[in-house]
C-alpha positions as CSV (number, residue, x, y, z in Angstrom):
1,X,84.5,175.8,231.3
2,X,84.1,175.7,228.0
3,X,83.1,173.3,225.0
4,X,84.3,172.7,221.5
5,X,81.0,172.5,218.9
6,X,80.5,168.6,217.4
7,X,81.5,168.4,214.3
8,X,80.4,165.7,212.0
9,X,82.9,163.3,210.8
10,X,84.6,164.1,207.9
11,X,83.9,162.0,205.2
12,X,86.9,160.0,203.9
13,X,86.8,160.1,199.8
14,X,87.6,156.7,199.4
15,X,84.7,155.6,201.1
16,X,82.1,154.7,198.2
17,X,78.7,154.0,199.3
18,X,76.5,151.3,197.5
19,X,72.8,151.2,197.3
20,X,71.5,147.5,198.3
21,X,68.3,145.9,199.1
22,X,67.7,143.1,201.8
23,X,65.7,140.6,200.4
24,X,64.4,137.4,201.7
25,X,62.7,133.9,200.6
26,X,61.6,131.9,203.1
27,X,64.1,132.8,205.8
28,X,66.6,132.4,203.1
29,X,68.2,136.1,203.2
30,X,70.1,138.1,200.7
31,X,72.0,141.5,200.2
32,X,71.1,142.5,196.8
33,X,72.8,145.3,194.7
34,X,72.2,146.4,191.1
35,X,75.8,145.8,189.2
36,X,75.2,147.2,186.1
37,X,77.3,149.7,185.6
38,X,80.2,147.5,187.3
39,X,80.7,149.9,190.1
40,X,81.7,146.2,192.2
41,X,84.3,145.1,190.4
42,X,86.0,142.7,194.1
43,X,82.6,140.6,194.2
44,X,84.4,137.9,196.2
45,X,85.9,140.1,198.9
46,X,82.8,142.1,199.0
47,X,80.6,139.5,199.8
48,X,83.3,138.4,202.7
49,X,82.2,142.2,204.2
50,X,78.7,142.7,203.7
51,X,77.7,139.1,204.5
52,X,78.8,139.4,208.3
53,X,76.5,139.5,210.8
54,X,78.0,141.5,213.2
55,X,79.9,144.0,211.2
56,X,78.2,143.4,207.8
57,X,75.1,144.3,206.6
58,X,74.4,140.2,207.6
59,X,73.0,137.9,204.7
60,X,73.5,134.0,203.8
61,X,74.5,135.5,200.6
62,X,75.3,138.4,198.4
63,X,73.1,138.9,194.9
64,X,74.2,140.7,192.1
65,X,71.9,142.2,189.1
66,X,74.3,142.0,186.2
67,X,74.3,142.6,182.1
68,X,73.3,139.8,179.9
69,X,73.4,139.7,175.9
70,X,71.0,136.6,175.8
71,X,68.5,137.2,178.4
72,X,66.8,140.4,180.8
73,X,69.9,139.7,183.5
74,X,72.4,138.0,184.7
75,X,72.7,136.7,188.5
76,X,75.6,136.1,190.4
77,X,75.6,134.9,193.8
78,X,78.3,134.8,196.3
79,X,78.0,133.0,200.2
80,X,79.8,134.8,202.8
81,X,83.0,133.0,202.2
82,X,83.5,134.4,198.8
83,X,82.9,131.4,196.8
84,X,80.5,131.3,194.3
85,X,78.0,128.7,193.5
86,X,76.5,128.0,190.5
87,X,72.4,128.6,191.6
88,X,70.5,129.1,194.5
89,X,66.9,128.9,194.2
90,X,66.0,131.2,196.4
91,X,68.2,133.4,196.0
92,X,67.2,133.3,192.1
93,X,63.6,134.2,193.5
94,X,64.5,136.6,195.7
95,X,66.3,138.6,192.7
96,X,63.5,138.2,190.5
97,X,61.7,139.9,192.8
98,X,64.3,142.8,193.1
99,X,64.6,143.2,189.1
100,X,60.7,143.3,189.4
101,X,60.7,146.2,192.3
102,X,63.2,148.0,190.2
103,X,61.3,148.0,187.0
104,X,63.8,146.5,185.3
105,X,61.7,143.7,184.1
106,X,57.6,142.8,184.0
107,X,56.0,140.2,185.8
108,X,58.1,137.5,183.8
109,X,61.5,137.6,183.2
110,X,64.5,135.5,182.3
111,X,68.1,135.8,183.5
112,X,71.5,133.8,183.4
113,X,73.2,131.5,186.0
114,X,76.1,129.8,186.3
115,X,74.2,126.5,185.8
116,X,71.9,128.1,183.1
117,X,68.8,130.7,182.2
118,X,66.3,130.5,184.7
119,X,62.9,131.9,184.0
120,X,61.0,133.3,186.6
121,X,57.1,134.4,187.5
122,X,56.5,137.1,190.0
123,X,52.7,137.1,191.6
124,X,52.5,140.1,194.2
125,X,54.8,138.5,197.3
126,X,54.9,135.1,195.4
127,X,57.7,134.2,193.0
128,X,57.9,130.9,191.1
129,X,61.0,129.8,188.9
130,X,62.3,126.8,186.4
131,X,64.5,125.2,188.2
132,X,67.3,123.0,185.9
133,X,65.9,119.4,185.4
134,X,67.7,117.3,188.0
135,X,70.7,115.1,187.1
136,X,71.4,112.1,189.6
137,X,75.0,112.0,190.7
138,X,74.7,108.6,192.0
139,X,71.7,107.0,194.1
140,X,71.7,104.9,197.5
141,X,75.5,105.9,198.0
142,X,76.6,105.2,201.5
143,X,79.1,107.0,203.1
144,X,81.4,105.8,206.2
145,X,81.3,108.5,208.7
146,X,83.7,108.7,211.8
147,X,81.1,107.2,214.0
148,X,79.2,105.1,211.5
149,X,77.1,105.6,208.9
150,X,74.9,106.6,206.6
151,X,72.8,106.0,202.9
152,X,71.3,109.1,200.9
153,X,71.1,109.6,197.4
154,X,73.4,111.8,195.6
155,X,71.5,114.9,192.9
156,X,72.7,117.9,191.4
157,X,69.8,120.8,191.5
158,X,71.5,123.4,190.2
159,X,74.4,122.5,192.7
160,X,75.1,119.3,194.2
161,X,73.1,117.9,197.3
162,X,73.1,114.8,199.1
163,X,69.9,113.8,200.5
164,X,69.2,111.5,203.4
165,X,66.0,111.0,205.3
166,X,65.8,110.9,208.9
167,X,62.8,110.0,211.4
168,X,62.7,113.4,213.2
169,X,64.7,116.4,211.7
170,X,64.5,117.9,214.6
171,X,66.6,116.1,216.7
172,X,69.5,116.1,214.0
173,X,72.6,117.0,215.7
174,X,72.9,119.0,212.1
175,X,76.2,121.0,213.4
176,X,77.9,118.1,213.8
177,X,76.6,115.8,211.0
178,X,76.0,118.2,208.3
179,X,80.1,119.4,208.2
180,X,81.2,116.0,208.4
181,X,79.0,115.0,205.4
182,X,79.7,118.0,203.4
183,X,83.5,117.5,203.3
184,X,83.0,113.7,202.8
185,X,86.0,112.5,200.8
186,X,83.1,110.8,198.3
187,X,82.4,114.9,197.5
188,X,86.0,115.8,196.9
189,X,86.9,118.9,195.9
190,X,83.5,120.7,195.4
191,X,82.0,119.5,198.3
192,X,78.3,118.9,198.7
193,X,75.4,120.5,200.8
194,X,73.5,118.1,202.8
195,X,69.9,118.3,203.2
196,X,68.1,116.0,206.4
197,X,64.6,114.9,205.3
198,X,61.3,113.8,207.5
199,X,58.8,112.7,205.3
200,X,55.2,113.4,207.0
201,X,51.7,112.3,205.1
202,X,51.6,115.0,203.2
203,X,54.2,117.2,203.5
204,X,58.0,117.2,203.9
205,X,60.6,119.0,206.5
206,X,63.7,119.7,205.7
207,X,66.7,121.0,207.5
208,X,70.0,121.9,204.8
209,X,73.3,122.6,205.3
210,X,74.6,124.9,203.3
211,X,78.1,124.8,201.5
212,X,80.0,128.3,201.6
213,X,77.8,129.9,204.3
214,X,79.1,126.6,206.4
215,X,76.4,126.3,208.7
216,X,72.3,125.5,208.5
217,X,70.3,128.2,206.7
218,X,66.4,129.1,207.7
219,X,65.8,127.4,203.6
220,X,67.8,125.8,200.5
221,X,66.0,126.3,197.5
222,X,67.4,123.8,195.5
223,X,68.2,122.1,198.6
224,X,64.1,122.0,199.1
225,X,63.9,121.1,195.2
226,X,66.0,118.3,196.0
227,X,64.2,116.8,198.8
228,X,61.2,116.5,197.2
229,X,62.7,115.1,193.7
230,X,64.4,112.5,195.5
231,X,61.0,112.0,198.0
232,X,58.9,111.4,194.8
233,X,62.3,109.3,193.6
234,X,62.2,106.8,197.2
235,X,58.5,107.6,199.2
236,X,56.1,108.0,195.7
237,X,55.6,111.8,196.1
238,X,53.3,113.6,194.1
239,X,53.8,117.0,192.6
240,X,53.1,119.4,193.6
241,X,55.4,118.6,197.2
242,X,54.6,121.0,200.0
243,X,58.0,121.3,201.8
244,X,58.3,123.0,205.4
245,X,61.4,124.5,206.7
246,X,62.6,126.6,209.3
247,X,61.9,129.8,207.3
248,X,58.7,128.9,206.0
249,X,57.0,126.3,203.3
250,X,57.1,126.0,200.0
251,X,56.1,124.2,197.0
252,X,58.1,121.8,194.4
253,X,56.4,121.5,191.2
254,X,57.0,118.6,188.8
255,X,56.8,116.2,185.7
256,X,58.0,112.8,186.3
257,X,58.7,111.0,182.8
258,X,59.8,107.6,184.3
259,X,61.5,106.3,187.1
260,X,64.5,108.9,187.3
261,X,63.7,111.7,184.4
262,X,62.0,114.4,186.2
263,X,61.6,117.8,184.1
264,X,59.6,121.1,183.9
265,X,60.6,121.4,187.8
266,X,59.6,124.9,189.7
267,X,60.1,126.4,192.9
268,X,57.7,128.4,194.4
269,X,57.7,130.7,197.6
270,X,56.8,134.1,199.5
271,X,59.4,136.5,198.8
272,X,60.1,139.9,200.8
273,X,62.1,143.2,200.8
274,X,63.3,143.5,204.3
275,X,64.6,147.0,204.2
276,X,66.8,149.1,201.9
277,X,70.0,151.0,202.7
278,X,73.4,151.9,202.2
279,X,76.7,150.0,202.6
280,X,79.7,152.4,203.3
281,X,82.3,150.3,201.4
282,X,85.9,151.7,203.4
């Protein structure tokens, strides 16, 4: 009996391979790919493929380095569902620290998002950004849910989030509440993400659901940023807030000018390169 050699698969022209780095912030994770020469021009579909899990490359979002005329880059950020929001803090870290790793800019930078430039400061694994000052959407709004309901206060971070505190976020039935909360008709037709606060002496921990990945994330950035304006806001919080989530802690920095006008908010957090690779695009 005889055998045919193995061959090696023929490679199929139109497959184009892109160069992308896994990044993560705080269990927050992120495909990240430098777009400036354009070579993804389908971002929306794109992110649908490389953001699965199982037959993806698996990411709660997909990070693109683009041109910018008025500062070192531009971000855009896609969830899995193709949508795209108009910030994500740690998501704006994690690319930061990308564009950093590249050498594509020094150990401060500033780049464009869909909600405005964002400056950042990188500090070995630990990157700290200026978050957008915090506009209040509309405070102590209750909401009638199908089994009863609930009060939270109502703040745009970048995006929108609605916050509500809870005596233990671990026993959250978050699956359940966070969807029903999210696609509350008060939210209508952006939607909101919904982040479930425990306030603890002197810290906070927070559980978010995230719009567009549709499900709870490891960390929310601005979801974290929210929390602990709104904690300063209702429990007399002090900046800086130590936050703990599911993917690690971070820090809310802040200066409160009165009772609602918070500015010169930042984020800070550890921020990793998982692994590098590349993504056959076919």
């Amino acid at each position: 009996m005889t055998f045919s050699p193995v061959r090696g698969r023929e490679k199929d022209k139109s497959e184009e391979k892109l160069k992308f780095s896994k990044m993560e912030g705080t269990g927050n994770d992120f495909v990240v790919l430098d777009n400036r020469s354009g070579i993804v021009k389908d971002r929306e579909n794109l992110a649908k493929r490389i953001c699965l899990r199982k037959k993806g490359v698996g990411a709660d979002g997909l990070l693109l380095l683009e041109k910018s005329d008025r500062a070192d880059f531009r971000m855009r950020i896609f969830n899995p569902d193709g949508s795209e929001p108009e910030m994500c803090g740690n998501g704006a870290r994690c690319i930061a620290k990308f564009a950093y790793l590249e050498g594509i800019v020094g150990e401060k930078c500033s780049f464009e998002t869909l909600s405005g430039l964002v400056s950042a400061y990188i500090d070995e694994g630990n990157v700290r950004i200026k978050m957008k000052d915090p506009s209040f959407l509309n405070l102590n709004l209750e909401l009638s849910l199908k089994d009863d309901s609930c009060e939270g206060y109502h703040l745009d971070t970048g995006v929108p989030h609605f916050v509500l505190f809870v005596p233990e976020v671990g026993r959250v039935a978050l699956g359940k509440r966070g969807p029903e909360i999210r696609y509350h008709q008060s939210f209508q037709p952006a939607g909101t993400n919904v982040d479930f606060v425990e306030v603890k002496k002197s810290f906070l921990k927070v559980r978010t659901y995230e719009r567009g990945v549709e499900a709870e994330t490891l960390s929310c950035g601005t979801g974290v940023t929210a929390s602990a304006i709104v904690a300063s806001l209702v429990q007399e919080l002090t900046s800086p807030v130590e936050v703990r989530t599911k993917g690690g802690n971070l820090k809310v920095h802040f200066q409160r000018r009165n009772k609602s006008n918070f500015i010169r908010v930042f984020l800070e957090g550890e921020v990793r390169l998982v692994y590098e690779g590349m993504y056959n695009d076919n």
